[in-house]
N, C-alpha and C positions, 0 to 999 in steps of 0.2 A: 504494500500500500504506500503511495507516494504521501508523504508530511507535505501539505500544501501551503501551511504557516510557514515552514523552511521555504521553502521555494522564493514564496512573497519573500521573504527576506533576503536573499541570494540575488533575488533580481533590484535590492534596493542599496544592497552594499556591494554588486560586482558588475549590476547592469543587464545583468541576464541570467538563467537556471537552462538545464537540461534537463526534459522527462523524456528519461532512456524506453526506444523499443514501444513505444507507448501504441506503434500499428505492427501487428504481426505480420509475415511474411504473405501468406496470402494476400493480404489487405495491400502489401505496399506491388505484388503483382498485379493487382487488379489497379491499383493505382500508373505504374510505367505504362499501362496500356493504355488506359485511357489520354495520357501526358504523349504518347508516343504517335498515337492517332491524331494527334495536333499536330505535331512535328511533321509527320509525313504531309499533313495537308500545307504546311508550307516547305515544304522539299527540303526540310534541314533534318538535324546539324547536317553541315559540310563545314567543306575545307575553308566555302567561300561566305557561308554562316555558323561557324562553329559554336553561336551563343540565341538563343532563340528565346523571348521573354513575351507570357499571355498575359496579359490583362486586359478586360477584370475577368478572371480565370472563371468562374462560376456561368456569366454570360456565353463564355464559349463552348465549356464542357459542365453542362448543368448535371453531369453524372458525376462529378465532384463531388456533388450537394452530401452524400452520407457520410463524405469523409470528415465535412466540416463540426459533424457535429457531436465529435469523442468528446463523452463522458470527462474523462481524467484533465484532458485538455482545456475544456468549457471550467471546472475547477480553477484549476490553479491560474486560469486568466483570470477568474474570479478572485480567489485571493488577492491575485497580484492589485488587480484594480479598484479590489472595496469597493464591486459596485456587481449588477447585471451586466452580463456582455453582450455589445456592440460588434458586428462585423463589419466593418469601413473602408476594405478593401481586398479582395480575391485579388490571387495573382499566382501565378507560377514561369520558372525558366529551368532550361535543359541547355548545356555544353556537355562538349567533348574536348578530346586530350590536342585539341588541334587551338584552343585558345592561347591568347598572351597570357605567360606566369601567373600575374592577377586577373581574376576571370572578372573582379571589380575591383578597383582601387579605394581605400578609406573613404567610408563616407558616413552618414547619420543620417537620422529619417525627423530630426526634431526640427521642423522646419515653421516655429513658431515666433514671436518676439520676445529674445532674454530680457526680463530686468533689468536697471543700470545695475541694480547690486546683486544679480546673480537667479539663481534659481532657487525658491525657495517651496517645497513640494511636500507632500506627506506622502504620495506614491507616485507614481507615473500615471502620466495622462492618458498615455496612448505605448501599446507595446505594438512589438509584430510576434506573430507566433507561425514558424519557418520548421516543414516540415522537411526531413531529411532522410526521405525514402530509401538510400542508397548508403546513406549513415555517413562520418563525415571521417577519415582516415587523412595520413599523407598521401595512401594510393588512390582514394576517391577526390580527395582535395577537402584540405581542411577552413573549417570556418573562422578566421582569426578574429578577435574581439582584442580593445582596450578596455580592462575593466576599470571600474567608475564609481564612484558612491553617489547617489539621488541627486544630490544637487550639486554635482562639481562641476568645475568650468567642462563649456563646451567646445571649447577654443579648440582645435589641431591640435595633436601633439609637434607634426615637422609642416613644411608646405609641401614634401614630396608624397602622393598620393601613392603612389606604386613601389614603395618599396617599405623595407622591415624598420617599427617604428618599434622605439625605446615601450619595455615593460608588455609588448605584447604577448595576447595566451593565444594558442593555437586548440581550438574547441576538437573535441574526440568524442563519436557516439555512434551507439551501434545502428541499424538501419533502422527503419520507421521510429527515428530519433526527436521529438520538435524542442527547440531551442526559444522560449520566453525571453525579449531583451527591450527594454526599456526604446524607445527612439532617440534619445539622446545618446544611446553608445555608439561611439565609432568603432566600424566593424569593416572589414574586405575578406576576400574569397580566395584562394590558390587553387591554380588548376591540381590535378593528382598526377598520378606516376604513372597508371597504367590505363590502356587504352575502355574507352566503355563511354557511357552514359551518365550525367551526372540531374538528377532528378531533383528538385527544392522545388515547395512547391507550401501557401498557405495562405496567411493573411493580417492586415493591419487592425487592431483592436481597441475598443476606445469603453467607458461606461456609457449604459442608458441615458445616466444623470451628466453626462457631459456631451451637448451640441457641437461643440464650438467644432469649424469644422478647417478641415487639414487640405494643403494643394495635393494630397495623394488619394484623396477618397473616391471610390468609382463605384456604381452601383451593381450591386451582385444581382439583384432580382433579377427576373425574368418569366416568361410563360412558359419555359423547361423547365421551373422548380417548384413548379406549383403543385403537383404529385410529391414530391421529396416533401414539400412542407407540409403538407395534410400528414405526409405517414409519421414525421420526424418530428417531434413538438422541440427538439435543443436544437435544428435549424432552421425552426418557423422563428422560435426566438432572439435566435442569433440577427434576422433579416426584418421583422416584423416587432422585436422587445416583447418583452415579458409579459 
């Protein structure tokens, strides 16, 4: 049983948690298929697309929708955000071993206005919750994070985006892995070592109790999920609230 009071706390003093394995193997085949039937329709990965990114992922493959709404996951976003959750943006991307070093360069999702005197928060406003079908290894490519405490500067740590930044953790989790991380942590991607598919695939999260709305929100609904939400009451909630 996953401590979802830890978690919450992990994501306030390091900027993010790991819930290991949280989709079984079945689940995460049934997932590459789905993720992979996208890919084919736009004729990637290649050499000459080596990085392919869907949003808003739900709009495209509304067969998504059962995955959105794990139990363990829908928790500890709860924890994390002392509140009902919000789904504020579907999304997924697939590379191959034919990308540059960093498949993304440092970046952060807090793309709101700091205070003059900083951030002053009791939890995070908005997380992403980033599922890691394929799990994340040196040989799959790992998910690197600067960890962080709740309100620390947002600043860069260097101005070089592509390359290895002072105090970074290189994230490790086994496959159907999702990583909970605050939007304020700066985070990048490394390609891995051995040839395949790299599968990441999930969504941006915010509370019921908080509107305010973000330049990355994109609407998941549509009239493919309307079946999924009648059968699903944790993904009518997730798109419709509580």
């Amino acid at each position: 049983m996953i401590d979802m009071t830890s978690k919450a706390r992990e994501v306030r003093d390091l900027g993010y948690c790991v819930l290991e394995a949280v989709y079984d193997e079945d689940e995460c085949q049934e997932i590459r298929i789905l993720i992979d039937r996208l890919c084919a329709q736009r004729g990637g990965p290649s050499a000459d697309a080596p990085r392919l990114v869907f949003h808003p992922l739900l709009r495209l493959c509304p067969e998504m929708g059962p995955f959105f709404g794990k139990a363990e996951v829908i928790e500890a976003l709860a924890a994390v955000l002392q509140d009902d959750v919000r789904l504020a943006h579907s999304g997924g991307a697939v590379s191959n071993e034919q990308t540059k070093p960093y498949i993304s360069g440092w970046h952060h999702h807090y793309h709101w206005e700091v205070p003059p005197g900083g951030l002053n928060r009791e939890n995070p406003e908005r997380v992403l919750g980033n599922v890691y079908t394929d799990g994340l290894s040196p040989e799959i490519g790992p998910l690197i994070v600067l960890p962080r405490g709740l309100n620390d500067s947002t600043n860069p740590r260097l101005d070089d985006r592509g390359t290895d930044w002072p105090g970074q953790v290189a994230v490790s989790a086994p496959p159907g892995s999702v990583v909970i991380f605050d939007t304020a942590l700066w985070h990048s991607a490394k390609r891995g070592t051995r040839p395949g598919l790299r599968h990441l695939w999930g969504g941006h999260y915010q509370g019921w109790h908080n509107p305010k709305p973000h330049p990355e929100d994109n609407e998941s609904d549509s009239p493919g999920l309307a079946d999924y939400k009648r059968d699903l009451p944790a993904l009518r909630r997730l798109i419709d609230g509580p």
